[in-house]
N, C-alpha and C positions, 0 to 999 in steps of 0.2 A: 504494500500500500504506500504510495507515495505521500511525501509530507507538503502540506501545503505552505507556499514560499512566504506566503502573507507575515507580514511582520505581526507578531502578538505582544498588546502592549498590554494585556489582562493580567492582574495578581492572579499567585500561583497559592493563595492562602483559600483554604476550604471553610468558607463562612456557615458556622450553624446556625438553625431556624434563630430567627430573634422572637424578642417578647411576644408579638404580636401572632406567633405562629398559633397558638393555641386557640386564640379569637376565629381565626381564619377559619379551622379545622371546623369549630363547632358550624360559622356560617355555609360551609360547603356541605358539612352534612346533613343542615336544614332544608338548604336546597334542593340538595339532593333527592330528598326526601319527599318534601313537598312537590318539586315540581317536577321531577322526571321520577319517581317513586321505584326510586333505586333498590331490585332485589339483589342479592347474590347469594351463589349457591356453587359448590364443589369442596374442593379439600382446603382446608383455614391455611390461610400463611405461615411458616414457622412462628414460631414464638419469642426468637432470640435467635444471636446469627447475622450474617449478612445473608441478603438477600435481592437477588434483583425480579420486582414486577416486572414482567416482559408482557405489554398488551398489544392488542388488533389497537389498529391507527384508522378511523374514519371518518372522523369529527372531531373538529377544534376542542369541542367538551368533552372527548377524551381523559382529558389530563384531570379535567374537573370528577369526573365520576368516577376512577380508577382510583379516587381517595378514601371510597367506600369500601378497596379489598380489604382494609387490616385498621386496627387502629395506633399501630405503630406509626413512629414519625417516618415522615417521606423525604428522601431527598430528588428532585425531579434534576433530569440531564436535560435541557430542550434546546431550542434552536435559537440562535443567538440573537436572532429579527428581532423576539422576543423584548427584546431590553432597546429597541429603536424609541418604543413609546416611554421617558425619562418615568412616569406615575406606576405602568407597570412593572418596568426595572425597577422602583425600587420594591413594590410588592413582591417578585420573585427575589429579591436578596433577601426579605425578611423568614419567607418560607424556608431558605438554605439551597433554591435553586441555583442550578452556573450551567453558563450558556457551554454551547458545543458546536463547532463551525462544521459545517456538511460536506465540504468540499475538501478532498482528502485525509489525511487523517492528522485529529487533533490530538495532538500528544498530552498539551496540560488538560483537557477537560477529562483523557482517557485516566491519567493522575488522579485527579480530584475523585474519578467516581472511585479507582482502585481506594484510595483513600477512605470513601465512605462506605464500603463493603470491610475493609479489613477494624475498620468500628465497631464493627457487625452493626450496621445499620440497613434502609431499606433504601433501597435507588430501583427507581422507576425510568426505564429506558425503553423505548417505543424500536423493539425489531425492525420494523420495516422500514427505518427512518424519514420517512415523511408519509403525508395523509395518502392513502392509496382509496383505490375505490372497487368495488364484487365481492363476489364472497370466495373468492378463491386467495391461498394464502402462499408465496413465494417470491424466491430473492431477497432473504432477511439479507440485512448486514451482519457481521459475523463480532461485532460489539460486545454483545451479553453473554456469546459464548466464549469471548477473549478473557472478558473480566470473568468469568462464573471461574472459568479453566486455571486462571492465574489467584482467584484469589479463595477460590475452594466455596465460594456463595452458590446456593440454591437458587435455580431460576423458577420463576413460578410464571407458567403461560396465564392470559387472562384474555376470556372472548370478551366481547363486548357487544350486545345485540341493541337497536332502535337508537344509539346516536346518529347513525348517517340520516334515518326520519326526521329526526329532532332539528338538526342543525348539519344541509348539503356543504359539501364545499361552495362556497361561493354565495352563502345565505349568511343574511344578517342578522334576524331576529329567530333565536329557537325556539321551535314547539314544544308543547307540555305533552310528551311521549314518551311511555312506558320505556324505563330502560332496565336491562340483565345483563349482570355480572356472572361468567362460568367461570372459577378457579381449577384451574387442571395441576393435578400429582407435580407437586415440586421435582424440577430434574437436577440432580448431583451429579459433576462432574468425578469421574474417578480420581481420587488421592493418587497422590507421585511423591513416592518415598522420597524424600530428601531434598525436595523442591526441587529448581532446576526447567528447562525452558520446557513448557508443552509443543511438543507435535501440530503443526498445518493440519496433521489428519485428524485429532481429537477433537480439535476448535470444529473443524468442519463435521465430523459425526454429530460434534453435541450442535451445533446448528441447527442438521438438519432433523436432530430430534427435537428442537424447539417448534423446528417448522411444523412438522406432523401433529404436533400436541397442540400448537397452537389453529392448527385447521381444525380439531377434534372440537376443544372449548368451543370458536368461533360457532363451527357447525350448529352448537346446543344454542348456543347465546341468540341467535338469528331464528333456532325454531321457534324459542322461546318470545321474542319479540316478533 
C-alpha cells in the first residue's frame, strides 16, 4: 500500500472522549430510540478487551446508530471531511474521534487506532471504507483485519438494516424508519507466539472472513427491516 505524499500537519496524540462524551451518548440513544426505534439483536460485544465494530456502511447515520451495539465507550476512525465543518470538528474531538485520510495509506490514524485497541478499548471502523450502496457485501479494505491481526482485538461484524430508507445518499432530511442492528460471532485472529510480523495471507483470510460474516449479519438486518 503506498503512503500518501500529503504533508500531515495533525498531532500524533490520541485524544480521549472529553467531558461532554457522556451527555452525547445519553442524547444518541434517545434518538435512537425514539426516532429510528433502534433494535439489536445477535451475540453482545465483548465485555472488556479491545475490540473493533466492523459495520455495513449505507447511510450517513451509520455512525449515529452503531452506538447502540454496546455501551462501552467508542472511539470512531472517520473521514477527515468530517472536521471541514470547524462546530462539528470540535464535536468529534470531544467524543475521542480522529480523522483518517482515504487516499493511501495513513500511517498516524492507523497508530492512533492500534493505540486505542491495545487500551482495550472499542474502535469502530466502517470495512468498506466509504458509503457503498445493494445489498451485496465486497472489497473490504483490509484495515480491521490489519489492526485485529496486529493487535490480537476481536472484530465484531455489525449488519445494519432500514438506514439507507431512512437517510439515501444524497438526502437531507431523514425518515422516522425502523432500524436493526445484527451482531455476528466476534472473529479472533489466531495468537503468534512471540509477536512478530503477521503474514499478507492471515490479514487477507481474516478479511475475507469478515467479509462473509458481514454478508451473513447484513443479510438478517435487511430481512429484518
Amino acid at each position: 500500500m503506498a503512503v500518501t505524499a500529503r504533508q500531515d500537519t495533525r498531532s500524533d496524540e490520541l485524544h480521549l472522549p472529553g467531558g461532554a462524551y457522556p451527555a452525547l451518548r445519553v442524547v444518541a440513544h434517545l434518538v435512537n430510540r425514539a426516532y429510528w426505534r433502534v433494535s439489536v439483536q445477535g451475540t453482545p460485544v465483548p465485555s472488556d478487551g479491545g475490540v473493533i465494530l466492523a459495520p455495513i456502511h449505507r447511510s450517513f447515520i451509520d455512525f449515529f446508530v452503531v452506538s447502540e451495539a454496546t455501551r462501552r465507550r467508542l472511539f470512531f476512525m472517520t473521514k477527515e471531511e468530517m472536521w471541514d465543518s470547524r462546530l462539528l470538528g470540535r464535536v468529534l474531538d470531544s467524543t475521542g474521534a480522529f480523522p483518517v485520510r482515504r487516499e493511501g495509506t495513513d500511517r498516524l490514524s492507523l497508530a492512533r487506532a492500534q493505540a486505542v485497541l491495545e487500551r482495550g478499548e472499542v474502535l469502530v471502523l466502517f470495512p468498506e471504507g466509504t458509503r457503498r450502496s445493494g445489498p451485496k457485501v465486497q472489497d473490504l479494505q483490509e484495515g480491521a483485519a490489519f489492526l485485529a491481526a496486529r493487535t490480537g482485538a476481536a472484530i465484531v461484524p455489525v449488519g445494519i438494516g432500514g438506514t439507507s430508507e431512512s437517510l439515501a445518499k444524497g438526502a437531507k432530511i431523514p425518515r422516522p424508519v425502523k432500524v436493526h442492528l445484527v451482531l455476528g460471532d466476534a472473529l479472533v485472529p489466531s495468537p503468534r507466539p512471540g509477536g512478530g510480523r503477521t503474514p499478507r495471507s492471515e490479514i487477507r483470510e481474516l478479511n475475507d472472513r469478515l467479509c462473509e460474516a458481514l454478508q451473513v449479519v447484513y443479510d438478517r438486518a435487511r430481512a429484518l427491516a
